[in-house]
DRENTINU-591010 format. One record per residue (C-alpha): residue in three letters; x, y, z. Coordinates in pm, whole numbers, plus 50000, padded with zeros to 5 digits. Example, Ala and Ser with C-alpha at 12.3 -4.5 7.8 and 13.67 -1.06 7.14 Angstrom:
ALA512304955050780;SER513674989450714;
This chain:
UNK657416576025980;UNK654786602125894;UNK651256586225904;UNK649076602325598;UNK645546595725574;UNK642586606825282;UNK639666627225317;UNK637116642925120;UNK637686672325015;UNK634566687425064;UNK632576655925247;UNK629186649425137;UNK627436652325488;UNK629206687125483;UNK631466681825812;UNK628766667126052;UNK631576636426143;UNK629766609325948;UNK632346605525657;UNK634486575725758;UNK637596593725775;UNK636456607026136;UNK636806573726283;UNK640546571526165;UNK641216605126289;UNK639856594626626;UNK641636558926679;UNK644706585326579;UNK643556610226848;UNK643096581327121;UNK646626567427054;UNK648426598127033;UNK649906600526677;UNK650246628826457;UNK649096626026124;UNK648596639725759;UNK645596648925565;UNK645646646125199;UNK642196655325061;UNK640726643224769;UNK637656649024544;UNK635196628724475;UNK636256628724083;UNK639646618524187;UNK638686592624438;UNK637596570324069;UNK641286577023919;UNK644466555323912;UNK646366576124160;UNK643786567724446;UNK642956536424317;UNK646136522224365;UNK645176531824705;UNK642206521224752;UNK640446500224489;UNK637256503024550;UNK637816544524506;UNK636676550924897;UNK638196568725159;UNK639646571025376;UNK643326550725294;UNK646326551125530;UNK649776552925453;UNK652926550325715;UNK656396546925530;UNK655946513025244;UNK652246499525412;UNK649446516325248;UNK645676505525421;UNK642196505525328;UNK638846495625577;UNK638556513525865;UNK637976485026076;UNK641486473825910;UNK643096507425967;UNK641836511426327;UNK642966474726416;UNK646016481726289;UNK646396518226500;UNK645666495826823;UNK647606463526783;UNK650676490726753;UNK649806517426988;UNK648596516527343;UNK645746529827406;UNK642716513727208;UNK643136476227330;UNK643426459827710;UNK645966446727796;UNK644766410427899;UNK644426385527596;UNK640626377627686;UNK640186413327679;UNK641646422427372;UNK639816394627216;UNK636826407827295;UNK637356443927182;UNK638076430626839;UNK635036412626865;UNK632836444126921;UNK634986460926625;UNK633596436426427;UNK630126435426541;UNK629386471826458;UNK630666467626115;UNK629126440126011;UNK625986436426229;UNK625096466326341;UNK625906490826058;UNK624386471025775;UNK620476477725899;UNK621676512525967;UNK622946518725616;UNK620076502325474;UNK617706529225643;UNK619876553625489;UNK619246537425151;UNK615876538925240;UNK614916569025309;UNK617406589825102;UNK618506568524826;UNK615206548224698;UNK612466570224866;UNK611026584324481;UNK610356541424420;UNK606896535124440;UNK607886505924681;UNK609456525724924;UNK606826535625138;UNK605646497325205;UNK609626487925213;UNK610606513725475;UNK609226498825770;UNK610156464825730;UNK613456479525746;UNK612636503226047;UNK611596471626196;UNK614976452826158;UNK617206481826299;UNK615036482026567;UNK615346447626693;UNK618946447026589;UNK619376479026863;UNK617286464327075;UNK619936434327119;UNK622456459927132;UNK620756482827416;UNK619966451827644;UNK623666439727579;UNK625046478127704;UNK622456478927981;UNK623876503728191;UNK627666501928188;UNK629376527828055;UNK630976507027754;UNK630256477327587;UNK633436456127807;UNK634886470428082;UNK637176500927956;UNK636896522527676;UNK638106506727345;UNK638666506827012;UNK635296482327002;UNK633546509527132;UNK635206538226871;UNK633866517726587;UNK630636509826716;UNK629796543426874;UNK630996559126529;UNK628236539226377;UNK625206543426596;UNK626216583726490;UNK624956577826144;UNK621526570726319;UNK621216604026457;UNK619656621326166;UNK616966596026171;UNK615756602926529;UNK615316565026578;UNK618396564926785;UNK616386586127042;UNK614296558027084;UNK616716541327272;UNK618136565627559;UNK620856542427707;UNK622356538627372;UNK621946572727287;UNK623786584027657;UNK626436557127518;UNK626736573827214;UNK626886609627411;UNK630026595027612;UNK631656589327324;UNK631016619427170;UNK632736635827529;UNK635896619627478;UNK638606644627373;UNK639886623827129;UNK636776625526965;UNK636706662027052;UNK639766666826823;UNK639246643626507;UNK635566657726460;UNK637326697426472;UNK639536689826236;UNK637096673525977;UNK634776704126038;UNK637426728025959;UNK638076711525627;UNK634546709925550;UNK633596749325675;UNK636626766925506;UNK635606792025240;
């Protein structure tokens, strides 16, 4: 069954690899399976078509014969429960990944996207300025639990795995901000990543969407 997946058509961070859809392509990449691109505006990502889709009008959605997916963290689960690749083999293991999957979604992205808030979305308030550190502050301790956790291994548990796809694709939206810098082991974490072909692949292809005239 032909796997088809959404994208913006022209993404907002204008093909840098931040738009969610880059983490799908990857987990795709890492497992081996071809997929489809259907791209979609940002007007039509609010319509019925894509809503049925995805109701919260976000991308990107997955689709593989009758199952249609939304979440990334759902979509990427999904890609390694099925396919090897993204998940050890032993049960303690596997356990674990998941459990890193989770973390960077829900504990270490949320201070990340509130800098982004932060600095792009409320900085004209006149209570940015004495908000912004406060939340510099929190990432920072937040990463700070995260670097002494990595140390010096080469991924967060053992192997590569789809715990480290998800949380490496979120320490990326830190980049612009130079605060990942700050932190050199995560940033040469974040590098290794980057390295992977896998990666390689899923962040061409978005780039091509995103540079064609």
């Amino acid at each position: 069954m032909t796997i088809t997946i959404t994208a913006f058509d022209r993404s907002p961070d204008g093909g840098k690899g931040l738009a969610r859809d880059t983490r799908v392509r990857w987990a795709l990449e890492e497992v081996g399976q071809p997929y489809d691109v259907r791209l979609v505006s940002l007007r039509a990502m609010k319509e019925p078509a894509h809503l049925a889709l995805h109701p919260f009008g976000q991308i990107p959605t997955y689709e593989e014969g009758g199952l249609v997916l939304f979440e990334t963290g759902a979509i990427v689960l999904h890609l390694a429960q099925h396919h090897a690749g993204l998940l050890p083999a032993e049960a303690g293991a596997r356990a674990r990944a998941v459990s890193w999957m989770f973390a960077a979604l829900n504990t270490v992205e949320p201070p990340i996207l509130d800098l982004v808030t932060a600095r792009i979305h409320e900085a004209d308030q006149p209570w940015a300025a004495a908000r912004l550190p406060l939340v510099l502050e929190r990432l920072r301790a937040r990463l700070g639990q995260l670097d002494a956790r990595l140390g010096d291994a080469q991924w967060l548990d053992g192997g590569f795995s789809a715990g480290d796809l998800m949380m490496v694709s979120v320490l990326l939206r830190l980049r612009p901000s130079g605060v990942l810098a700050e932190f050199p082991r995560l940033a040469a974490y974040v590098a290794r990543g980057e390295a992977r072909p896998a990666y390689q692949r899923a962040f061409a292809a978005q780039l091509e969407v995103n540079t064609r005239p």
